[in-house]
Phi, psi and omega in degrees: 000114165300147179290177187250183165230148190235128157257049222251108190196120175281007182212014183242157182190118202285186191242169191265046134330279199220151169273111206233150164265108155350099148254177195227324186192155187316321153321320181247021152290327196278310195291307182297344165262342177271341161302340177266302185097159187269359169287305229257328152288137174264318195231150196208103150261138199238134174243162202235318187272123179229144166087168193295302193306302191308318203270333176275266170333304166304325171303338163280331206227352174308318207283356172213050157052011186265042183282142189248088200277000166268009146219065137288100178274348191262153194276153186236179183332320186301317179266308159351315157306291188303330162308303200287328188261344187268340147309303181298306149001280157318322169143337201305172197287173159226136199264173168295114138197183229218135224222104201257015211283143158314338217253087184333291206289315207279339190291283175317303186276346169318277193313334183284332205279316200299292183292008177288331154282338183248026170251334182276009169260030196032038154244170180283167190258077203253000178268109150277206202244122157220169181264089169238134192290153199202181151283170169241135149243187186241144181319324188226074152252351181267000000 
């Protein structure tokens, strides 16, 4: 079985770089690696602000580093990290991944929490910051 790639952005849609499966928000971020099983993914890209307040808030407020994450109502990138490292925990593979967010603090802390487990697990500490070119919508085009 070739592997899959996960994309998880509510307002991005990568370009046919790679074949990536599409997710929109945590839930159907969760439901979609245990339908694949984590064996089964090779790349896990991460957007960190997922839904309109996240998307509302950064807009107000990224330019002078002040996100106010209690009014975030959507669950973010973040807690998607944490589920995800809390799989590897458990004994599940741990896969490549990678952080593709607007948001400099939710991008950093992703990528800190990730390689933060996988340096006390000796493995290496490789989840950067990337670029994959993609389309945009607008929140209620989907």
């Amino acid at each position: 079985m070739e592997k899959k790639n996960i994309y998880l952005d509510d307002i991005r849609t990568p370009n046919e770089v790679m074949d990536w499966v599409v997710v929109r928000n945590y839930d159907d971020f969760i439901s979609k690696v245990n339908e694949i099983g984590l064996e089964n993914i090779d790349v896990i890209s991460l957007d960190h602000d997922l839904g309109e307040t996240a998307l509302i808030e950064w807009k107000n407020n990224h330019k002078d580093y002040k996100i106010e994450y209690e009014n975030i109502l959507e669950k973010t990138g973040m807690d998607c990290t944490k589920w995800l490292v809390e799989q590897w925990m458990n004994g599940k593979p741990v896969c490549k991944v990678f952080v593709h967010s607007a948001n400099p603090i939710g991008a950093g802390n992703m990528m800190g929490y990730i390689n933060n487990y996988k340096h006390i697990n000796k493995l290496p500490q490789d989840c950067i910051r990337w670029y994959i070119p993609h389309t945009t919508k607008t929140l209620d085009n989907e």
